[in-house]
VOMAR-659346 format. One record per residue (C-alpha): residue number from 1; x, y, z. Coordinates in steps of 0.25 Angstrom, whole numbers, plus 5000, padded with zeros to 4 digits. Each point is the difference from the previous one (the first is absolute). Example, Ala and Ser with C-alpha at 12.3 -4.5 7.8 and 13.67 -1.06 7.14 Angstrom:
- num, px, py, pz
- 1, 5049, 4982, 5031
- 2, 5006, 5014, 4998
//
This chain:
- num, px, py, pz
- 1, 5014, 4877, 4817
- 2, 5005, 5013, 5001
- 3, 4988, 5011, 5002
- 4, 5002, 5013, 4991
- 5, 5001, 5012, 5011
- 6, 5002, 5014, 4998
- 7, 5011, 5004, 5008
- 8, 5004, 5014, 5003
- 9, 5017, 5002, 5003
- 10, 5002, 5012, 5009
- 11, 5016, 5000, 4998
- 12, 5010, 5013, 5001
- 13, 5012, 4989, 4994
- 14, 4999, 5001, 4984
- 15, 5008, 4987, 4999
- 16, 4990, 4993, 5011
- 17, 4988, 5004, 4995
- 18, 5005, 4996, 4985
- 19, 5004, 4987, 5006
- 20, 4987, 4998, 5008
- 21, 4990, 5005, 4987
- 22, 5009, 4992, 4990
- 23, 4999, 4986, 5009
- 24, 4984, 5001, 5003
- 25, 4996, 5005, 4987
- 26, 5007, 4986, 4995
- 27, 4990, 4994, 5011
- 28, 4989, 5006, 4994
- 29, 4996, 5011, 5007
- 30, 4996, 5014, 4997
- 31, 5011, 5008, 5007
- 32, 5000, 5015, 5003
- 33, 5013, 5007, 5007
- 34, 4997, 5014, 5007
- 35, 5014, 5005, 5007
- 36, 4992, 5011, 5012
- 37, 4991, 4997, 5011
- 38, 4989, 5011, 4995
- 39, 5001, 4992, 4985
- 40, 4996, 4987, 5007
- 41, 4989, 5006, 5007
- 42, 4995, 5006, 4988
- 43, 5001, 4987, 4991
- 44, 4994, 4992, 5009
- 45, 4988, 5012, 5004
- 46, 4997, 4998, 4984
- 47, 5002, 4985, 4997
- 48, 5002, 4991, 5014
- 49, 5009, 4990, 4995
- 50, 5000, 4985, 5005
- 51, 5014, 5001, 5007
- 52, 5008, 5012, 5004
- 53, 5017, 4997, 5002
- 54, 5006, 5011, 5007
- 55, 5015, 5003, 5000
- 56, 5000, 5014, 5004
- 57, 5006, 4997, 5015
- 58, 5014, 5010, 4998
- 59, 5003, 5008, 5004
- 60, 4988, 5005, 5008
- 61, 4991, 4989, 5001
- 62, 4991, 5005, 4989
- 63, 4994, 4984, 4998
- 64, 4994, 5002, 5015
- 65, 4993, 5010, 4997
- 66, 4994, 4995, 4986
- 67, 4997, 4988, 5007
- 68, 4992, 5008, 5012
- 69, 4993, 5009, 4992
- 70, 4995, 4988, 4990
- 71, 4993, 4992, 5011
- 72, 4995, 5013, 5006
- 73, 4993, 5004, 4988
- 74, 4986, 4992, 4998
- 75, 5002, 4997, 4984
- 76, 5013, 4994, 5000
- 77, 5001, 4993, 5015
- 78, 4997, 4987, 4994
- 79, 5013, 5000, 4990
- 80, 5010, 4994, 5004
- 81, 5014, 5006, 5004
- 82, 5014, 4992, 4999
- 83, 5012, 5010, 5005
- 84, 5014, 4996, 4996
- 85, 5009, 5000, 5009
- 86, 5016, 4997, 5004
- 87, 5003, 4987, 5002
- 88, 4998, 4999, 5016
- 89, 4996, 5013, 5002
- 90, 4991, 4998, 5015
- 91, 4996, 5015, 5000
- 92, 4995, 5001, 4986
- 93, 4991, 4987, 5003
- 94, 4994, 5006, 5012
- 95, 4996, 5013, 4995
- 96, 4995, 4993, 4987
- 97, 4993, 4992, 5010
- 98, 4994, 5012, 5008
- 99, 4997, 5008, 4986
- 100, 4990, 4987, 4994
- 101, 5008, 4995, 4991
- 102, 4996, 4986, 4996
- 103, 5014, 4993, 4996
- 104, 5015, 5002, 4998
- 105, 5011, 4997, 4990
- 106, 5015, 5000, 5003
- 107, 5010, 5005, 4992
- 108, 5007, 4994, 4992
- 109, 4987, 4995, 4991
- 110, 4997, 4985, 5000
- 111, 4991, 4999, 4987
- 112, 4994, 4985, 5007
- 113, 4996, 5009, 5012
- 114, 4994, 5012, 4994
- 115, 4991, 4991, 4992
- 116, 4995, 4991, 5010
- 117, 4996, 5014, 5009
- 118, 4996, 5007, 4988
- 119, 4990, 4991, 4996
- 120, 4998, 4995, 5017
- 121, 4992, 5016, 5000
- 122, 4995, 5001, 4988
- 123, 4992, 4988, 5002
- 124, 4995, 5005, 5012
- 125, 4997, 5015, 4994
- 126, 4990, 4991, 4991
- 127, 4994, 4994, 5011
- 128, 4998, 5014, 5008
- 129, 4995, 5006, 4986
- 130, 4989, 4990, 4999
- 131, 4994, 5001, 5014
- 132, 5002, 5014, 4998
- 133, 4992, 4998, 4988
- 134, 4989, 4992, 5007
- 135, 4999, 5010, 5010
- 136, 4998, 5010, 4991
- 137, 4987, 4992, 4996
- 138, 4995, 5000, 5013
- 139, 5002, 5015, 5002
- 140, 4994, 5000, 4986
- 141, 4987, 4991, 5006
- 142, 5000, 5013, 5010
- 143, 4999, 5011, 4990
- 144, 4988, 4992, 4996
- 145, 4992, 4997, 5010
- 146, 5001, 5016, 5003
- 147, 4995, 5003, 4986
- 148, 4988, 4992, 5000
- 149, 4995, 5009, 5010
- 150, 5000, 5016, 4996
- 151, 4997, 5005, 5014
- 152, 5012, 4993, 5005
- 153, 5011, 5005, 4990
- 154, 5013, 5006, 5007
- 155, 4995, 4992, 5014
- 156, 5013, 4989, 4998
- 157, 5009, 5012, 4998
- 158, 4995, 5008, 5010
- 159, 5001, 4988, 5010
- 160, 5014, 4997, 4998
- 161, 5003, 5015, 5001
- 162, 4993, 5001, 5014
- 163, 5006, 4986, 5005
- 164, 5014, 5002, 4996
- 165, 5000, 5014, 5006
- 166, 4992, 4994, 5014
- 167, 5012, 4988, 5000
- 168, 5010, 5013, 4997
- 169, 4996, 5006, 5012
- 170, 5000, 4986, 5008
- 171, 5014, 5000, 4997
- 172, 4997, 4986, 4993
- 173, 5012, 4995, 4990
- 174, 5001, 5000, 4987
- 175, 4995, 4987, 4996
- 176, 4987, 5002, 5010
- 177, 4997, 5015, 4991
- 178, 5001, 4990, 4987
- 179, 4992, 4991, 5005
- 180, 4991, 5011, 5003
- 181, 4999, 5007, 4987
- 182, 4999, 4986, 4992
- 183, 4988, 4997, 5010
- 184, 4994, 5014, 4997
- 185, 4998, 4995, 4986
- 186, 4998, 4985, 5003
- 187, 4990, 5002, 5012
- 188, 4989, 4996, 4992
- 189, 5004, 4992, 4990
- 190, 4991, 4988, 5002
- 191, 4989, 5008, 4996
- 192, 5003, 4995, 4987
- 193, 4989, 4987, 5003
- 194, 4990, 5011, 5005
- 195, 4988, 5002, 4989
- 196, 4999, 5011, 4994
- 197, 4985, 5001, 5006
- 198, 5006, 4998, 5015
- 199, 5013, 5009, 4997
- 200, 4991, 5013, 4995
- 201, 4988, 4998, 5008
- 202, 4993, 5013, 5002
- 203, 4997, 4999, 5015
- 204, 5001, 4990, 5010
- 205, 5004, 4985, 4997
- 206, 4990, 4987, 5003
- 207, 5006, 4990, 5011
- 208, 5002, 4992, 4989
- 209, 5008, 5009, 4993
- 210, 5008, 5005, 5012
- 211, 5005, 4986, 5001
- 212, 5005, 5002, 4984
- 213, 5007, 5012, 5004
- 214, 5006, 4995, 5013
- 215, 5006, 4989, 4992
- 216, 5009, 5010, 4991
- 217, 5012, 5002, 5014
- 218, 5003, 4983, 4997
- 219, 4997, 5001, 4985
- 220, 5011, 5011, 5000
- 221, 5011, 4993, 5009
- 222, 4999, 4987, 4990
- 223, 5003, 5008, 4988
- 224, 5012, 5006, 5008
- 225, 5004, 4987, 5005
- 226, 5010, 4995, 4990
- 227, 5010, 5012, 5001
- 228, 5010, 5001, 5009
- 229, 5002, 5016, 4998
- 230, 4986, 5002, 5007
- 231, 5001, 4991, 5012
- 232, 4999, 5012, 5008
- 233, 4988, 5006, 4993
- 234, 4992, 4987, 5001
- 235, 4997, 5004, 5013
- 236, 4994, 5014, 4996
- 237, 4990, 4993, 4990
- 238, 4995, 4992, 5009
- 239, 4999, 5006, 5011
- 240, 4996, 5014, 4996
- 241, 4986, 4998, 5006
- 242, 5003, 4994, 5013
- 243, 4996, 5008, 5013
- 244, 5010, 4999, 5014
- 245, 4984, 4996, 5008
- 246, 5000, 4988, 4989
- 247, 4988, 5005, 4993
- 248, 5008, 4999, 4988
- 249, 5001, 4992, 4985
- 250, 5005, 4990, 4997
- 251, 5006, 4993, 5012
- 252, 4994, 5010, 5013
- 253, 5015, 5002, 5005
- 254, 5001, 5009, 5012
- 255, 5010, 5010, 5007
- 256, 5014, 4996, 4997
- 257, 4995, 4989, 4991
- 258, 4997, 5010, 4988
- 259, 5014, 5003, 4992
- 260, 5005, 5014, 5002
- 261, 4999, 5003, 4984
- 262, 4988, 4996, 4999
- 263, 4995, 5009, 5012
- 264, 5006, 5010, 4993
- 265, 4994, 5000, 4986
- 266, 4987, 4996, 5008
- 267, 4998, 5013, 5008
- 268, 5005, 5010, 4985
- 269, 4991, 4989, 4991
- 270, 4987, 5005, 5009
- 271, 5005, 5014, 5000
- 272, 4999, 5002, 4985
- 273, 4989, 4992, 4998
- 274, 4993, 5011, 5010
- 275, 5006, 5011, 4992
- 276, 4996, 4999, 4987
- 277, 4987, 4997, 4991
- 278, 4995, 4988, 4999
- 279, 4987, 4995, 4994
- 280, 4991, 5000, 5012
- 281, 5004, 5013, 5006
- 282, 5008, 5013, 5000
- 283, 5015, 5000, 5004
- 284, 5000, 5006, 5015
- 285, 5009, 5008, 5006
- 286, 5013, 4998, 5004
- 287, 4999, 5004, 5017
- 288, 4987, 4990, 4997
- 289, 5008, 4989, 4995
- 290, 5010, 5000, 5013
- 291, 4987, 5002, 5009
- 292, 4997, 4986, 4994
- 293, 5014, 4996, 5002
- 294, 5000, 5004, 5013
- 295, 4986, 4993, 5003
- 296, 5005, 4986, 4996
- 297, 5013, 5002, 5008
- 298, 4988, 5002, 5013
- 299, 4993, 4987, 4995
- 300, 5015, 4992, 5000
- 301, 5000, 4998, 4985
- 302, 5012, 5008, 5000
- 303, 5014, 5004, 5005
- 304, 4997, 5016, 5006
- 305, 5017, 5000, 4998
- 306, 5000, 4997, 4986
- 307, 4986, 5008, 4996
- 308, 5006, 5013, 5009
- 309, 5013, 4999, 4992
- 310, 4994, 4999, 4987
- 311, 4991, 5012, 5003
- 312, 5013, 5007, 5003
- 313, 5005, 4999, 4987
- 314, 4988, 5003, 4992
- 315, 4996, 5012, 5007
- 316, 5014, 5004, 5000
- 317, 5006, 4996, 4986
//
């Protein structure tokens, strides 16, 4: 059964592009043609559609840069990109390869084949779009469990701020700084079993509902446990509140045992917790908050490198 795609054409060729637009419309599909690069990145800016087929290679290899500047922008990374090119052509595959493309087609058209690819990526655009979805949800759960609370409200945003610019300055990839961000807004997200009479106490908690609170790091990582797109911020929801001495919650790791990430959001997630108002005391100052810093680095709980580094960037935005 063929799946119903919307599929952008970005074709300088009249003819082509009629022929392309004239044999997938019969197929179903919602076809748009664009004939510049700047026109395909403004369609799919406005309306990302499910399949982008590019055949915009002569004479100066416009399709490689469509191609690149689609997977670099965060909105449209996901959609895929088929690039047309000359029957054997090595070069055009291995820049097409380089630039993030997703898929070929070679001149002269083979309707049998365009099909089958066609529908080959748009099925996995559907499967992206829904775990994109559920991990919109998740996010979501995050936003929430930061509302229940008033004196917490901006703390996730400001989290993933500090982390991502402490992993910036680490020198860490680009796919440790996303993980850092999500983790900012996902760091607490188990606190969704807290009560209500736990989460908002007014002072300091009862043993018995400290251990409530502890259990929110493993209620957190099983929420998260189903998608794939936050393998790398599991480790930060869970192991947000360990300390390198093995004093820590959940699973008392030390040194090298405690993940990187989580260090990281660790050492900024007490820092603004320290330097604003909460309902048992005042925010306190920020040359307070890295003397506290500092202190627990002494103690062993944590990394003096990664707590010196992090004051570095704060007292020097």
């Amino acid at each position: 059964m063929t799946q119903r795609a919307s599929i952008l054409v970005a074709d300088d060729d009249e003819t082509s592009a009629r022929f392309l637009k004239r044999l997938l419309t019969k197929e179903g599909h919602d076809v748009s043609v664009v004939t510049s690069v700047d026109e395909v990145l403004t369609v799919c800016e406005a309306h990302p559609p499910d399949l982008v087929l590019v055949d915009l290679l002569s004479p100066r290899g416009h399709g490689f840069e469509v191609c690149r500047k689609l997977k670099e922008h965060g909105p449209t990374r996901f959609v895929p990109v088929v690039i047309v090119t000359a029957q054997g052509d090595r070069q055009d595959r291995l820049e097409g390869i380089q630039a993030g493309c997703d898929d070929f087609l070679t001149k002269p058209f083979d309707s049998m084949e365009l099909h089958a690819r066609i529908q080959s990526l748009v099925k996995l655009k559907r499967f992206t779009d829904e775990l994109e979805s559920a991990e919109s949800v998740i996010l979501g759960l995050g936003a929430t469990i930061e509302a229940r609370d008033p004196c917490t409200r901006g703390h996730c945003q400001r989290l993933a701020h500090y982390a991502t610019r402490l992993g910036r300055s680490l020198s860490l990839d680009e796919s440790d700084l996303s993980a850092l961000e999500r983790g900012g807004f996902l760091h607490d997200i188990g606190k969704i079993a807290v009560p209500d009479r736990v989460l908002l106490k007014d002072g300091m908690l009862d043993p018995q509902e400290s251990r409530v609170m502890r259990k929110h790091p493993i209620v957190g990582d099983t929420l998260c446990a189903g998608l794939r797109s936050l393998s790398k911020v599991r480790p930060i929801v869970r192991h947000h509140h360990e300390r390198l001495d093995g004093t820590g919650y959940p699973d008392g790791l030390r040194n090298g045992e405690v993940p990187l990430l989580a260090q990281i959001v660790s050492i900024v997630d007490v820092f603004d917790a320290l330097t604003t108002d909460r309902p048992y005391r005042a925010a306190r100052p920020v040359e307070e908050a890295f003397g506290v810093l500092a202190d627990e680095s002494a103690k062993g709980w944590r990394d003096r490198v990664l707590v010196d580094a992090f004051v570095d960037i704060v007292a020097n935005p």
